[in-house]
BAFI-3210 file (N, C-alpha, C; in Angstrom, 3 decimals, decimal comma, padded with zeros to 6 digits):
// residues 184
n [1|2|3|4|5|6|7|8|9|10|11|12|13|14|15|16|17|18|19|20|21|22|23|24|25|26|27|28|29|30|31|32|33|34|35|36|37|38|39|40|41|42|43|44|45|46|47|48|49|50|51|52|53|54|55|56|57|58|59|60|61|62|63|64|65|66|67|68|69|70|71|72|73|74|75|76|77|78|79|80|81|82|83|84|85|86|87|88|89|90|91|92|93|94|95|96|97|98|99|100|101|102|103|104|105|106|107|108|109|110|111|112|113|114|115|116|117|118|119|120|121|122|123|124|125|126|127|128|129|130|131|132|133|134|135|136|137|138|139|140|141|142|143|144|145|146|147|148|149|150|151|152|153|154|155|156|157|158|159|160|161|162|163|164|165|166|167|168|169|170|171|172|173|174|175|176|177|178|179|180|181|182|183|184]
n.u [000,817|002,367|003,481|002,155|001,126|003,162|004,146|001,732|002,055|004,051|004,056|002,504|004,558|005,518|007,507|008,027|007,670|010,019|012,060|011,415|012,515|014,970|016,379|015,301|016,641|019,374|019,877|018,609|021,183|023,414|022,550|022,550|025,368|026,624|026,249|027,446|030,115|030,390|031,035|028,576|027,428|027,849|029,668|028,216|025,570|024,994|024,674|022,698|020,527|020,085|019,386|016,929|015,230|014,811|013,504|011,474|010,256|009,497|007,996|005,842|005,022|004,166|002,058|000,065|000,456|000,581|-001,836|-005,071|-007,899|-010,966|-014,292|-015,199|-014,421|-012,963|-012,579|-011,868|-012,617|-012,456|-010,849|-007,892|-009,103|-008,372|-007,173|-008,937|-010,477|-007,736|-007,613|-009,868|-009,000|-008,240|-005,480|-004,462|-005,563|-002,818|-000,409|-000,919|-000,902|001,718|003,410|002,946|004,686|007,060|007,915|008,231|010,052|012,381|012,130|012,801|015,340|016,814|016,309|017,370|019,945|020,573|019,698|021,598|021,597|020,737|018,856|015,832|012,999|012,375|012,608|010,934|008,234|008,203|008,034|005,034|004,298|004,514|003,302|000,608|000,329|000,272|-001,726|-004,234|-003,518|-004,611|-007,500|-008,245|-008,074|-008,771|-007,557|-006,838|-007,455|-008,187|-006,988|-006,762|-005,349|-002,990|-001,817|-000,560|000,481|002,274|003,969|004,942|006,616|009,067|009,634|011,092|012,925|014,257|014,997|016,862|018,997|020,506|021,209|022,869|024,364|025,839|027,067|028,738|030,227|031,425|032,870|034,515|035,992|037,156|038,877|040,475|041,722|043,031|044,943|046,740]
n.v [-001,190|001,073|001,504|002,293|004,471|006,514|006,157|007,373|009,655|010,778|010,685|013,086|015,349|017,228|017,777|019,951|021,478|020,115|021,210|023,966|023,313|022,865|025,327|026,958|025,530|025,896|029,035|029,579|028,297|030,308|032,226|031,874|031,183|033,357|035,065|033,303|033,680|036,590|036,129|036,057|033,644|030,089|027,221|025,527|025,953|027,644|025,401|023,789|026,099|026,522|024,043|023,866|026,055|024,846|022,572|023,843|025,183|022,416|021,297|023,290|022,774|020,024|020,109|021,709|023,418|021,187|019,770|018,904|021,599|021,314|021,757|022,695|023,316|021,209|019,725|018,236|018,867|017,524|016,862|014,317|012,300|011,057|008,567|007,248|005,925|004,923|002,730|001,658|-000,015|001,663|001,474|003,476|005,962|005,511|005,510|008,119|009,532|008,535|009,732|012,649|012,742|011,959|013,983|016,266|016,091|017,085|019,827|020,604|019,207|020,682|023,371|023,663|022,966|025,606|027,322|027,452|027,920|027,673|027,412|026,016|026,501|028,787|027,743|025,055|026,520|027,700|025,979|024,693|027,052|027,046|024,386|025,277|027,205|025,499|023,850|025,812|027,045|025,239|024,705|027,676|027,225|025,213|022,376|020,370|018,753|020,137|019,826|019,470|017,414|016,908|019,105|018,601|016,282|016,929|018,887|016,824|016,043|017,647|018,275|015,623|016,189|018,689|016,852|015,092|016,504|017,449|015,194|014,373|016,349|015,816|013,903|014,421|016,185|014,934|013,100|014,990|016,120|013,106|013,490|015,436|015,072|012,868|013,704|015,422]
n.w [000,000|000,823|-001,207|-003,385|-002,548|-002,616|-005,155|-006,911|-005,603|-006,351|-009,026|-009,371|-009,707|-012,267|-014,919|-015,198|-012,532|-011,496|-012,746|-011,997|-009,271|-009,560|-010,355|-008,589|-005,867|-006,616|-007,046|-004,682|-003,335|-004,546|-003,559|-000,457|-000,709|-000,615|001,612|003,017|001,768|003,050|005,574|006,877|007,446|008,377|006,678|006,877|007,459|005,260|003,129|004,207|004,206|001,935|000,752|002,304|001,842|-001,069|-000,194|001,157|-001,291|-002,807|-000,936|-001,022|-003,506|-003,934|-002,055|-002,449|-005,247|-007,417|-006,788|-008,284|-008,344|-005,832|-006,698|-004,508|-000,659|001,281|004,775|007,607|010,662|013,218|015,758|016,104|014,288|012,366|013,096|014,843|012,349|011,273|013,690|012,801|011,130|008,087|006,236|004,159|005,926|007,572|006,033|005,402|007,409|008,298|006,364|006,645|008,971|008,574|006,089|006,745|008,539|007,138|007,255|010,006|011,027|008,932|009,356|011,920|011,696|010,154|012,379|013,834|016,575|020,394|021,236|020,136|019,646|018,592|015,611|015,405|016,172|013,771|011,769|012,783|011,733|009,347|008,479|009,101|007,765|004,835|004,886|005,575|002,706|001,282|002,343|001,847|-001,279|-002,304|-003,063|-001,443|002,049|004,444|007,873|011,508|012,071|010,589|010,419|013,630|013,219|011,468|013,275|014,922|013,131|012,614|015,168|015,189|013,235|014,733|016,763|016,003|014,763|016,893|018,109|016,442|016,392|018,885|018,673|016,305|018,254|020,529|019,091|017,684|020,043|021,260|018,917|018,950|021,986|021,762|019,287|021,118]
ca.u [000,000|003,011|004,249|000,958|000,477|004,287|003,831|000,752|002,811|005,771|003,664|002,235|005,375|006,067|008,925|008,099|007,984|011,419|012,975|011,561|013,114|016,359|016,892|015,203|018,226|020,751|019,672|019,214|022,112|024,069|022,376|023,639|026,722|027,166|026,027|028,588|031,487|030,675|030,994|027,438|026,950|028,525|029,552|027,161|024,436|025,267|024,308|021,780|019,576|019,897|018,298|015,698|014,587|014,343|012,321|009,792|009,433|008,870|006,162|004,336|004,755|003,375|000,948|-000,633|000,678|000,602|-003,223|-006,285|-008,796|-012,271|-015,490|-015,318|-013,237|-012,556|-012,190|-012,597|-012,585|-012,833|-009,484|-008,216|-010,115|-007,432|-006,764|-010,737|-009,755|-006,128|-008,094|-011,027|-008,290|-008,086|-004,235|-004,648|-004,936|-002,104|000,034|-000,875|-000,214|002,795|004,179|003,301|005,608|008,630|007,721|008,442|011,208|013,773|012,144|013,120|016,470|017,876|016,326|018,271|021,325|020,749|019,689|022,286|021,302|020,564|017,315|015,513|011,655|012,036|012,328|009,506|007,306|008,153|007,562|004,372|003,646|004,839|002,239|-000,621|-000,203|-000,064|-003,344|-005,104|-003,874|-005,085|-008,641|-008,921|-007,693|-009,880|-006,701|-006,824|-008,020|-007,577|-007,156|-005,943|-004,350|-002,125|-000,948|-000,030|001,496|003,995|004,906|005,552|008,337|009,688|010,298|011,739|013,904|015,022|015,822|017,898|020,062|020,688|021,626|023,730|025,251|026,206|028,131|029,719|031,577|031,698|033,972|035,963|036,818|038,331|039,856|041,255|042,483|044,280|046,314|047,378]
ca.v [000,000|002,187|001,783|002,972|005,462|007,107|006,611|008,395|010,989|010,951|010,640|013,876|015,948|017,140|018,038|021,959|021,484|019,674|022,020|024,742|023,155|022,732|026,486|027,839|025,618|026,927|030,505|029,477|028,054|031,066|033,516|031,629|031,406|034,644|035,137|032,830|034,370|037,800|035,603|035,574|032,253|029,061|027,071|023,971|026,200|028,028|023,840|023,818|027,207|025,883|023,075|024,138|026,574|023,721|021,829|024,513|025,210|021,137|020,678|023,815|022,300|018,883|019,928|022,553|023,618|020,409|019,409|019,586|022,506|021,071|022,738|022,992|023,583|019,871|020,222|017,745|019,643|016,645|016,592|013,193|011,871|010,258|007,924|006,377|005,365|003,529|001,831|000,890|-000,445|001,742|001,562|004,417|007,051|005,291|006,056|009,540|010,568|008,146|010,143|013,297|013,115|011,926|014,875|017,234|016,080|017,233|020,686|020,369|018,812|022,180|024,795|023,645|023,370|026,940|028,474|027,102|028,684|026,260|027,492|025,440|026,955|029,769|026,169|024,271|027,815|028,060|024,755|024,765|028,574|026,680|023,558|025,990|028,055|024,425|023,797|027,237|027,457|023,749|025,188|028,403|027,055|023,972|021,821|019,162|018,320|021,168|019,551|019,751|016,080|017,352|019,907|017,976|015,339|017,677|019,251|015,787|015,573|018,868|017,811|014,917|016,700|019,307|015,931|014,550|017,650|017,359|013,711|014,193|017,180|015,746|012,620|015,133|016,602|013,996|012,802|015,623|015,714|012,485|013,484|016,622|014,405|012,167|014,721|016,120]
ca.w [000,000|000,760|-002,898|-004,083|-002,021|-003,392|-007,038|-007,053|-005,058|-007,081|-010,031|-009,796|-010,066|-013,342|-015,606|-015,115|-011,377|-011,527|-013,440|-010,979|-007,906|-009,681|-010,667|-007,295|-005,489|-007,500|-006,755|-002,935|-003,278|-004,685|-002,387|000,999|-000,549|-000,938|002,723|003,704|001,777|003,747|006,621|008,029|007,670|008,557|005,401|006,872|007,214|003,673|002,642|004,693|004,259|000,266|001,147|003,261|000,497|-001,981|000,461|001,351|-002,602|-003,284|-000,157|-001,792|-005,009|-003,675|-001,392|-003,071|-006,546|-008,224|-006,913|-008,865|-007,224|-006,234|-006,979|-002,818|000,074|002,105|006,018|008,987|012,148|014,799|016,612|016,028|013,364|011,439|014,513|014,368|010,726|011,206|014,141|011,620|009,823|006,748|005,890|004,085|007,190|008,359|005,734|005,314|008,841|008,287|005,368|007,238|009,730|007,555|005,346|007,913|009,528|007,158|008,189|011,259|010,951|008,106|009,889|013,392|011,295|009,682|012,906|014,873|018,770|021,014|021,175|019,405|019,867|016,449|014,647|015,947|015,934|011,875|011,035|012,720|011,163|007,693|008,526|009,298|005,910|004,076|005,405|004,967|001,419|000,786|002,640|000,557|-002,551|-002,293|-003,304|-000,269|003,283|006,002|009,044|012,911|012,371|009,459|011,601|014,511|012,388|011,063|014,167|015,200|012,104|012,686|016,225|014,963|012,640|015,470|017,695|014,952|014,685|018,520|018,353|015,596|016,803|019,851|017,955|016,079|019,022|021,024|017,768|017,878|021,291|020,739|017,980|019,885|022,940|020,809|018,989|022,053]
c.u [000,867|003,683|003,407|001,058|001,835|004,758|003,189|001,517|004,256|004,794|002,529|002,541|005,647|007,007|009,378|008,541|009,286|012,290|012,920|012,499|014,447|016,481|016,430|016,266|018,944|020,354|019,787|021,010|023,011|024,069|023,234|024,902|027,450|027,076|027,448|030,108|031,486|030,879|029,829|027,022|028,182|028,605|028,221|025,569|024,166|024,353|022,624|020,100|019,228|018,870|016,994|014,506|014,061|013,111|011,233|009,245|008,515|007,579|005,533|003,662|003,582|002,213|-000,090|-000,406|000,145|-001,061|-004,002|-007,044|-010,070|-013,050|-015,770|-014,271|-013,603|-012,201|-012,463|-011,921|-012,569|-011,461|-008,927|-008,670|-009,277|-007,351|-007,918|-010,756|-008,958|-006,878|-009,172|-010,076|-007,611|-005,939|-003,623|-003,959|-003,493|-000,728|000,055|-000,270|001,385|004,048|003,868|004,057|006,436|008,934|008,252|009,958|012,354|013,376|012,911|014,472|017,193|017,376|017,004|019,497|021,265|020,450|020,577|022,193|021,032|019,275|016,374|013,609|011,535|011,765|011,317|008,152|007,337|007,879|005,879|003,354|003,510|003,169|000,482|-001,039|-000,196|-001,531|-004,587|-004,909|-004,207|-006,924|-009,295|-008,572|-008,111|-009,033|-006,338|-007,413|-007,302|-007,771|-006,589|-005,100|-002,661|-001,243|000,236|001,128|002,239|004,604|005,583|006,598|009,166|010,529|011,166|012,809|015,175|016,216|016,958|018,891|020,790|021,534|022,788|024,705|026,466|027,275|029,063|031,189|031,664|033,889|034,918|036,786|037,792|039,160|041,145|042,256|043,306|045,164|046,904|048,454]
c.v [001,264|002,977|002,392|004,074|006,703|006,886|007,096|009,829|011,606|011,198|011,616|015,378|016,070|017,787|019,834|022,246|020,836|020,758|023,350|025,275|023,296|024,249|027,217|027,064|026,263|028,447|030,291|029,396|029,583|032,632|033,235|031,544|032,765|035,194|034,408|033,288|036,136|037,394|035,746|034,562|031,089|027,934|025,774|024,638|027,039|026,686|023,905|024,824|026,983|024,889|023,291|025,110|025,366|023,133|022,751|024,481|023,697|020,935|021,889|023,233|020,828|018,581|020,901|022,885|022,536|019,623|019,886|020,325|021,341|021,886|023,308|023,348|022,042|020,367|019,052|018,380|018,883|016,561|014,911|012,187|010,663|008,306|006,661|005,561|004,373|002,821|000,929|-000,111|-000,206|002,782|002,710|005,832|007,195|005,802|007,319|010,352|009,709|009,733|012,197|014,252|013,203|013,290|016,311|017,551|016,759|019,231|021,480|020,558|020,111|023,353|024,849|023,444|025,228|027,904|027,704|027,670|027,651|026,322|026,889|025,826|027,534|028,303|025,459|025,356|027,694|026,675|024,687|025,970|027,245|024,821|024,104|026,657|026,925|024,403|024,906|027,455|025,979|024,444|026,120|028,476|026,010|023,186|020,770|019,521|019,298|020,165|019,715|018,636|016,586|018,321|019,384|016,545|016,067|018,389|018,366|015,348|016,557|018,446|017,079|015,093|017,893|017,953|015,237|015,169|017,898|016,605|013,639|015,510|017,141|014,622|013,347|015,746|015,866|012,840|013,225|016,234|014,772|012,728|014,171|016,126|013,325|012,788|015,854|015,542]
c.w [000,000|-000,918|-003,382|-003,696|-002,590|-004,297|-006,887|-006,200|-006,026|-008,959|-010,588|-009,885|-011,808|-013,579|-014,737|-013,620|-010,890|-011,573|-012,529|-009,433|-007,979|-009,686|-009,371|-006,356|-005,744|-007,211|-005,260|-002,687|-003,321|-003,756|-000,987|001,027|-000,538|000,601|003,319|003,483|002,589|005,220|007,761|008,079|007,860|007,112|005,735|006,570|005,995|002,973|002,784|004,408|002,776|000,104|001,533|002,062|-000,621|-001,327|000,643|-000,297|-003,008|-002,204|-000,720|-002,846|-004,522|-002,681|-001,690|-004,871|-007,590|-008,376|-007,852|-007,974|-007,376|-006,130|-005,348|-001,834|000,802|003,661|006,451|009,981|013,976|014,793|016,399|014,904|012,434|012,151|014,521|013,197|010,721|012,249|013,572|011,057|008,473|006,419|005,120|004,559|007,489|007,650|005,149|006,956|008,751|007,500|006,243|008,210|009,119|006,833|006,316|008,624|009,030|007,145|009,395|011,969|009,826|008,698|011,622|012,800|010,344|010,758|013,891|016,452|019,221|021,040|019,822|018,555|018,673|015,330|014,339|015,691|014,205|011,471|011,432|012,274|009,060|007,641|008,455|007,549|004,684|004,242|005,474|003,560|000,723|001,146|001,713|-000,867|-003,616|-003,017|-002,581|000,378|004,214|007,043|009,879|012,784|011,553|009,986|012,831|014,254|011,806|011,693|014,212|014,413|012,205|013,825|016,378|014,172|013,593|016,436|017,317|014,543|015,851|018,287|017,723|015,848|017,816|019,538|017,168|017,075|019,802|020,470|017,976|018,516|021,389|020,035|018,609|020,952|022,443|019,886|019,886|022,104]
res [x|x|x|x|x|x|x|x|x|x|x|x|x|x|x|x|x|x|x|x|x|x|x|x|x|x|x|x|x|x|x|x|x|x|x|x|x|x|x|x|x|x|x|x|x|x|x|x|x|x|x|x|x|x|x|x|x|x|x|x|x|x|x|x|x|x|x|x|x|x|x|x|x|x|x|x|x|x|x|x|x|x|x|x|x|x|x|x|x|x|x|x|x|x|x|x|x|x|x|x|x|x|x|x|x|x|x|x|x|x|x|x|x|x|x|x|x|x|x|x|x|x|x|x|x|x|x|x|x|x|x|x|x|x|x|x|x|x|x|x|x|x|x|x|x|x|x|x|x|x|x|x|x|x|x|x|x|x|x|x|x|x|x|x|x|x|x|x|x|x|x|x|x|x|x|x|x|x|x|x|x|x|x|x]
***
């Protein structure tokens, strides 16, 4: 069901929207670098803030741009709702709130390497600002399903993308401490 469910996702990217993502990188790209050679940026998060651009353009592209409009706007409003469903059984739900989170996470994970503070909260706040305006311009654009689950399922990858920048931050220097105490 998962294969299905990402061909039909993958399979309603086209050429134009390819070609979009590539040339708005490459411009991200060249902007942070240019940031980074005046030395306001770090070269990881130079990588990084490139990235992150790409990614917001492709989830507009794939969660809005690339839909058909319907003659309506789509909403469920019950808190939850998704949840009632994957317990019904319908495999479905399960991989939509699945692919929700994942979708998110690398959110999460380039905007805690581009805002490097420890503070992690501006991160988590913009991802769930960036989840909210998915879901309002899916509502008034009548292009998908507004909902509270959709929301909460992509904090939940964001989070998971901030925790993953932690984890991996911390193996980093951990690393090169050793490294450090062995070329002493």
């Amino acid at each position: 069901m998962m294969d299905t469910y990402l061909t039909y996702a993958l399979s309603t990217v086209t050429f134009e929207s390819l070609t979009i993502w590539v040339v708005f990188a490459l411009v991200s790209f060249l902007i942070s670098y240019t940031f980074y050679r005046k030395g306001k940026l770090r070269l990881s998060s130079c990588f990084a803030l490139a990235l992150l651009l790409f990614y917001i353009s492709f989830m507009l592209s794939i969660t809005i741009f690339e839909r058909i409009a319907t003659p309506y706007a789509r909403y469920e409003l019950v808190l939850f709702w998704s949840y009632r469903l994957i317990a019904e059984g319908d495999t479905n739900s399960f991989f939509e709130l699945f692919w929700n989170i994942i979708l998110f996470a690398p959110f999460g994970l380039l905007g805690s390497i581009v805002f490097q503070k420890r503070n992690k909260l501006p991160v988590l706040g913009s991802g769930i600002l960036f989840s909210i305006i998915i879901e309002l311009s899916q509502l008034f654009t009548h292009r998908g399903l507004f909902d509270f689950d959709d929301i909460i399922h992509n904090t939940v990858g964001t989070l998971i993308g901030i925790v993953a920048c932690l984890v991996i931050g911390a193996l980093i220097s951990r690393v090169e401490s050793r490294v450090d105490i062995q070329t002493s």
